[in-house]
C-alpha positions in Angstrom: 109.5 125.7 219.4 112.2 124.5 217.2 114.6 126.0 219.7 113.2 124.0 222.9 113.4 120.9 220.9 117.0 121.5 219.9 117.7 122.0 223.7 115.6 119.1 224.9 118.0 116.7 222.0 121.1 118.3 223.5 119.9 117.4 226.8 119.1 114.1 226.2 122.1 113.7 224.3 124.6 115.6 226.9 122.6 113.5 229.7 123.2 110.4 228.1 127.0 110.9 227.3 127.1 111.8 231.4 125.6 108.8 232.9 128.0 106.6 230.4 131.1 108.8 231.5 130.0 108.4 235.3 129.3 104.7 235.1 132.7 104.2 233.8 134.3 106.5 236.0 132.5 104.5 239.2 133.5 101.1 238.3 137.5 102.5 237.4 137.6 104.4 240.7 135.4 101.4 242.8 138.0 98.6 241.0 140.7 100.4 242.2 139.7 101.4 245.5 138.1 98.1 246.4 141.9 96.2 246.1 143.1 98.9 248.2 140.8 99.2 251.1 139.8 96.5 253.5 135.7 95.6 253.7 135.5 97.4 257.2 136.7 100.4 255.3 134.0 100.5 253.6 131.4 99.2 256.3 132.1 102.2 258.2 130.9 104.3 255.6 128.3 102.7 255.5 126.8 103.0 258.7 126.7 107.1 258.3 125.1 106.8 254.6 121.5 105.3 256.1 121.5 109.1 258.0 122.9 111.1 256.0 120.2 110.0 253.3 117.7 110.3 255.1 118.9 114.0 255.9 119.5 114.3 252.6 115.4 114.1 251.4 114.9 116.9 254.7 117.3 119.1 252.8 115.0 118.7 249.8 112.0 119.4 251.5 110.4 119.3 247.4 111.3 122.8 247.1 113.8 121.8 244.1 111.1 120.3 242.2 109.1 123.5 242.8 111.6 126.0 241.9 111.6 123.8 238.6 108.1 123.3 237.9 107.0 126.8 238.7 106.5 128.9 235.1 107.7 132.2 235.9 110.2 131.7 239.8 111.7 135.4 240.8 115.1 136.0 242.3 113.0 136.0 245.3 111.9 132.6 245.5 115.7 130.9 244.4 116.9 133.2 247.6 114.3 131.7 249.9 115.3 128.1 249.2 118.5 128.3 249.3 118.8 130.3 252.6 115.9 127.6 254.1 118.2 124.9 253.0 121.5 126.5 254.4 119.5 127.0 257.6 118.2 123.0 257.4 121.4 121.9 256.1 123.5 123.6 259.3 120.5 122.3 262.4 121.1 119.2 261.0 124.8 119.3 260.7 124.6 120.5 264.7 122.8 117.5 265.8 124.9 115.1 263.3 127.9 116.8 265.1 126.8 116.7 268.9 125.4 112.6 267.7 128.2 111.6 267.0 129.0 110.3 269.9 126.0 108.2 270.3 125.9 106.6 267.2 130.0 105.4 267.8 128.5 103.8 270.6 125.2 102.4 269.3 127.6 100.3 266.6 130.2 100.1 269.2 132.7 101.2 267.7 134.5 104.3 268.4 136.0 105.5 264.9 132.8 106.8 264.4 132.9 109.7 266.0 134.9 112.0 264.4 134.8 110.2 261.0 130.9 110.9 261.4 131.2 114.5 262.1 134.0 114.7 259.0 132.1 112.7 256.6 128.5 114.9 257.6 130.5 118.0 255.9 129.6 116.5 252.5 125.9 116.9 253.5 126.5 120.8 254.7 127.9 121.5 252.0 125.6 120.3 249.1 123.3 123.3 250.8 125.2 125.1 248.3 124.8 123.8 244.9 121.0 123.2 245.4 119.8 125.7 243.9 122.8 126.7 241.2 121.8 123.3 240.0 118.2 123.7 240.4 118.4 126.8 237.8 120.9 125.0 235.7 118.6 122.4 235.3 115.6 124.3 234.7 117.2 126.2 231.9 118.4 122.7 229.8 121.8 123.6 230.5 122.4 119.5 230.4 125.5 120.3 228.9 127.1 122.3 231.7 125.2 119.8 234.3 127.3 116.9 232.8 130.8 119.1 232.7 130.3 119.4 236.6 129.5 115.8 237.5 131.8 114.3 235.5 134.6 116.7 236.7 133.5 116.6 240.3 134.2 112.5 239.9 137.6 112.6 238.2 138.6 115.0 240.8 137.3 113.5 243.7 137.9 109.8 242.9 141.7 111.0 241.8 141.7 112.1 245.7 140.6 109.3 247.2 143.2 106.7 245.0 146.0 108.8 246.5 144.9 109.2 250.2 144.1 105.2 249.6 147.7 104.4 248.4 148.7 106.9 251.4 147.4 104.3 253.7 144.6 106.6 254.9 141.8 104.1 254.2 138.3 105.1 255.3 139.3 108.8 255.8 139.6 108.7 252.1 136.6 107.1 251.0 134.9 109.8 253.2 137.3 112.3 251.8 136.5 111.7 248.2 133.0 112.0 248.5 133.5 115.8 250.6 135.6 116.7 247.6 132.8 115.4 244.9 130.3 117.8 246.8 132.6 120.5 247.6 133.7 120.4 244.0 130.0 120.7 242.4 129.1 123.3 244.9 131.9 125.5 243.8 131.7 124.8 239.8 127.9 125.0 239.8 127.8 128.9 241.6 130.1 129.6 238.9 128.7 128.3 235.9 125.3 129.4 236.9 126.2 133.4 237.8 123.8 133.3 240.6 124.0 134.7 243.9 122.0 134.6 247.3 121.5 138.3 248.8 
């Protein structure tokens, strides 16, 4: 018992260190991108977040919270979710890909299109660390969980400074956040050791 409450300190302690080293992170990386790119930059991200949210809670589906609540979850069930969330994750890539199109024209603005169908790569590609996290977080591993975010930030913010100085504007505000999820994705399979069959 001693042991769980050890872990659950560590946790709280490891979680509490991460949200303090993200919040500073944010508000660095947001001061210095906010003198750098223009307030359209950043309204055209903002008219793909409303659907790529939404997508995101489909990708869910509340088989996260399941794995995690459920006492004694096989091999079997970790492979299930993640393979229903690929399969989720890539029908709704396809119709964010091939909609496109209509939602450059619903705000009018053309732009859209392909920075839509770039920018919906960050959603694809969470799939991924779903259920890597899902066990890492089910196991207390706070410690490793915080590693991830906060180097997943540094990385990706240190990305889209550079493609902002670059002049590239809102391909790298949509570019920083692809490298944040592409960059938990590939650190959580590792840390965790599991694999899909």
């Amino acid at each position: 018992m001693s042991s769980l409450k050890d872990k659950t300190a560590k946790g709280f302690l490891w979680g509490a260190m991460n949200n303090g080293a993200m919040q500073i992170l944010n508000m660095i990386f947001g001061v210095v991108l906010g003198r750098l790119l223009s307030k359209e930059d950043y309204g055209l991200i903002g008219m793909m977040v409303i659907f790529t949210s939404i997508a995101a809670a489909l990708q869910d589906s509340g088989f996260v919270t399941a794995l995690t609540n459920r006492k004694n979850a096989t091999h079997r069930d970790y492979n299930s979710v993640f393979w229903f969330n690929v399969g989720v994750s890539m029908a709704i890539y396809c119709l964010f890909f091939l909609g496109a199109p209509l939602l450059a024209r619903f705000y009018d603005e053309p732009l859209l299109t392909p920075l839509f169908r770039y920018y919906s790569l960050c959603f694809l590609a969470a799939s991924f660390s779903i259920v890597p996290r899902a066990m890492l977080f089910k196991q207390l591993r706070q410690k490793e969980l915080a590693i991830i975010s906060t180097a997943a930030l540094l990385v990706s913010g240190i990305t889209g400074v550079s493609m902002a100085l670059a002049g590239m504007a809102y391909w790298g505000l949509a570019t920083q956040s692809l490298v944040y999820t592409l960059a938990v994705s590939a650190v959580s399979w590792i840390i965790s050791g599991w694999r899909p069959s």
